[in-house]
C-alpha positions in Angstrom: -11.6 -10.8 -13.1 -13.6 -12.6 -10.5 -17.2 -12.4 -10.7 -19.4 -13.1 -7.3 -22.9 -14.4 -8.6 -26.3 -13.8 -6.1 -26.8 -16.6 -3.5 -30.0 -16.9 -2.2 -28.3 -19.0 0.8 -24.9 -20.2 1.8 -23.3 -22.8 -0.4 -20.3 -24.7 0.3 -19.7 -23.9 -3.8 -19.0 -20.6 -3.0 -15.8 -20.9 -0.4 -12.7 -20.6 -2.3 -10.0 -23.0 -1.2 -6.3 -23.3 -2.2 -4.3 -26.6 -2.9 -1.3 -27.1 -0.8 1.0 -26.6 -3.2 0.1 -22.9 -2.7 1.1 -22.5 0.9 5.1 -22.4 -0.1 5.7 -20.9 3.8 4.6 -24.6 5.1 7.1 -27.4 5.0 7.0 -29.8 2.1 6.3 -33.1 4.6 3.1 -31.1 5.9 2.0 -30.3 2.3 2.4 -33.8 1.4 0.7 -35.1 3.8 -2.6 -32.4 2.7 -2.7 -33.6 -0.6 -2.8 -37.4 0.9 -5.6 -36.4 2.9 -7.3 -34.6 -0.3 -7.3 -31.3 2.0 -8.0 -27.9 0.6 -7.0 -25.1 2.6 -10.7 -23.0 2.8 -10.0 -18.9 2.5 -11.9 -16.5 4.3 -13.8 -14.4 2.0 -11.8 -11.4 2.3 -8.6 -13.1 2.1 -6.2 -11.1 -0.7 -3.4 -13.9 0.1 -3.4 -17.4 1.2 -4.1 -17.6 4.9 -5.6 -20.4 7.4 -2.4 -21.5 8.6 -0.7 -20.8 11.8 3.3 -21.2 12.5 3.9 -21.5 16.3 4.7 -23.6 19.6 1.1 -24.9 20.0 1.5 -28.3 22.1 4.7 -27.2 24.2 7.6 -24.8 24.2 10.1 -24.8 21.3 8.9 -27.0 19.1 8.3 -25.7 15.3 4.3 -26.7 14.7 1.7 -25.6 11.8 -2.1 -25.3 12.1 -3.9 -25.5 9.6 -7.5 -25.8 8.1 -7.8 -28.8 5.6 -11.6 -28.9 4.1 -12.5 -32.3 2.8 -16.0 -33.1 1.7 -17.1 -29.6 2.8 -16.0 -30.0 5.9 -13.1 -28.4 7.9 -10.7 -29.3 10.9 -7.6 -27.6 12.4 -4.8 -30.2 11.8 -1.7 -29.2 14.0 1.2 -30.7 12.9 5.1 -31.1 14.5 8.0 -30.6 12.2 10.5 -33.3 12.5 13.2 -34.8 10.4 10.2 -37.4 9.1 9.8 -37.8 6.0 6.5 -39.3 6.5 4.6 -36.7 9.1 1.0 -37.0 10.3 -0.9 -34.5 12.7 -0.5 -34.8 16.0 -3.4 -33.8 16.9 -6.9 -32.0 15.1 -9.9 -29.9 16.5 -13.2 -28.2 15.4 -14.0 -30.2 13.1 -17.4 -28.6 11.4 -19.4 -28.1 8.1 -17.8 -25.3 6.1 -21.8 -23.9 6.0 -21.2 -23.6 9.8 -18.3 -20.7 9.2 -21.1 -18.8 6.4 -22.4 -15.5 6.8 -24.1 -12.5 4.9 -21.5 -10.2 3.5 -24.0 -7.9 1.4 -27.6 -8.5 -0.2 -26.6 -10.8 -2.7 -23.9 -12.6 -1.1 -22.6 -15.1 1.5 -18.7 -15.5 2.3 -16.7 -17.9 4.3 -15.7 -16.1 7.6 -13.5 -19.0 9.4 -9.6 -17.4 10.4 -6.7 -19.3 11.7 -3.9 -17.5 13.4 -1.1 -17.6 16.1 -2.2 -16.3 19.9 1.2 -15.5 21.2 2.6 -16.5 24.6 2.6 -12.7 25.6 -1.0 -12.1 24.8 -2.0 -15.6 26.9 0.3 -15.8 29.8 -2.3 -14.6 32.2 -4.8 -16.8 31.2 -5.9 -18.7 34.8 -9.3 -20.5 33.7 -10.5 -21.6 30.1 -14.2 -21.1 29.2 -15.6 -24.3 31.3 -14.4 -23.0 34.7 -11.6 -25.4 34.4 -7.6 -24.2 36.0 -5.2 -24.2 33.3 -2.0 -25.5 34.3 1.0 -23.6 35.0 3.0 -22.4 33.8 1.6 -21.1 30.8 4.6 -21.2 28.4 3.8 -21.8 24.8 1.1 -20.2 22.3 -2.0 -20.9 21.2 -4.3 -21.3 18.4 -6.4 -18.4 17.4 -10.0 -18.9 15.5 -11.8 -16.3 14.3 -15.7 -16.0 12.7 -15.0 -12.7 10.9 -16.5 -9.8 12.1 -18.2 -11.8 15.3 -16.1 -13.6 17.9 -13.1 -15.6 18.5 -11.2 -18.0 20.9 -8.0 -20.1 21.5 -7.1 -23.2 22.0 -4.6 -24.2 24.6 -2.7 -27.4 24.9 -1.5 -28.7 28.6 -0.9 -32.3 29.9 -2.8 -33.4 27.3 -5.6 -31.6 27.0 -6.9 -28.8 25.1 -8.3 -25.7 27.0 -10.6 -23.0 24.9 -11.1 -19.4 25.8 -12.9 -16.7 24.1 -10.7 -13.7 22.8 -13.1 -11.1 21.5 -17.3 -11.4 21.1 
């Protein structure tokens, strides 16, 4: 049984985080290449299952990519990698890179939880998208999906890759 003890504030103590080895869904060349970079995958609070990682087409169309949150040194990034037939693989690319305090909030009187959610935006729920949150046009055509983040309970936005550069938009507040 898993006891929660009182917090009188956040603590970076108290966010639970799963080796790699415990993601069996992500390719072995990605895990590999967590436990290199000492990553631990950070869970949200409520999470009954190992989550913060994404499977989709993030950078362009039909391609097989993962995103997902590696916590070093108690602080977390979005690491979005490329499957290949490498045997040595390194991200293509990271974002949001923040203290895991940052992603804390109050989930009763006593207690503070890790709120920070990866997922998969799907090309269907995006392809409309004409401007990100900046006022800047997102190229067309829109064709591949995004990234999803979520502060549990609060707000969340994407990330959207084109010609090399990453467009963010709010998805709920």
């Amino acid at each position: 049984m898993h006891f929660m003890m009182a917090q009188a504030g956040p603590s970076p103590n108290s966010v639970r985080r799963v080796a790699p080895d415990s993601l069996p869904q992500v390719p072995g060349t990605v895990r590999r290449d967590l436990v290199r970079r000492g990553c631990l995958v950070p869970q949200p609070y409520d999470a009954r299952k190992p989550t913060n990682v994404a499977h989709g087409a993030f950078t362009a169309p039909k391609v097989s990519e993962w995103a997902i949150l590696c916590s070093a040194h108690d602080t977390s990034e979005i690491l979005i990698y490329r499957v290949s037939g490498s045997a040595d693989l390194r991200p293509i690319d990271s974002l949001e890179r923040a203290a895991d305090l940052a992603w804390m909030q109050r989930i009763s009187d006593t207690q503070w939880g890790f709120s920070r959610l990866l997922g998969t935006l799907p090309l269907d729920r995006i392809r409309t998208w004409r401007r990100d949150d900046a006022g800047r046009s997102i190229p067309r055509p829109i064709d591949h999906d995004a990234i999803e983040q979520t502060f549990l309970g609060k707000a969340a936005d994407a990330f959207y890759r084109a010609e090399g550069r990453w467009y963010r938009r709010a998805t709920t507040d």
